[in-house]
Steps between C-alpha positions, in 0.01 A plus 500: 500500500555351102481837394793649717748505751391196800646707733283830425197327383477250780578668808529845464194607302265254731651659782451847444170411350408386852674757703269746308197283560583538885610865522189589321291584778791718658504727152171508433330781743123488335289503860186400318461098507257521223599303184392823291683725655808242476555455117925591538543203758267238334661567165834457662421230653387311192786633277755299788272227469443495192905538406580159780251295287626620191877424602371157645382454153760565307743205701277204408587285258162572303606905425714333217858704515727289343803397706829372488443160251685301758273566747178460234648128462513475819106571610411304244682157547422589926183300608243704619317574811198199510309366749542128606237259419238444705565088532908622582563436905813444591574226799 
């Protein structure tokens, strides 16, 4: 979602990336239910896969896009996600 439009990136694309992934079946007329005789589905199947993770990817913090510095300043000066301590127990 860094990388373009929010809009596009993080509804539309995952959307039609799983309207594919459920319509699959419906296009795909191969009678055989042998995975050798299935090598169109399977690949397609792992290229939508394969393009979800990717796209999951790319919106953590970690892929290293560089944003606005504004909101840089602001995820580092924010205090992260930590577990409480073990001897913490509220009353």
């Amino acid at each position: 979602m860094k990388l373009g439009d929010k809009t596009f990136f993080g509804v539309i694309f995952p959307t039609i990336l799983v309207v594919l992934l459920m319509f699959w079946p419906y296009l795909d007329y191969n009678p055989s239910r042998r995975y050798g005789d299935r090598k169109i589905a399977i690949g397609a199947m792992f290229l939508v896969i394969g393009a979800l993770v990717v796209s999951s990817f790319m919106g953590t913090p970690g892929f290293a896009v560089v944003t606005a510095p504004q909101i840089e300043v602001g995820f580092n000066f924010m205090p992260g996600e930590k577990a409480r301590p073990a001897s913490f127990d509220p009353v």
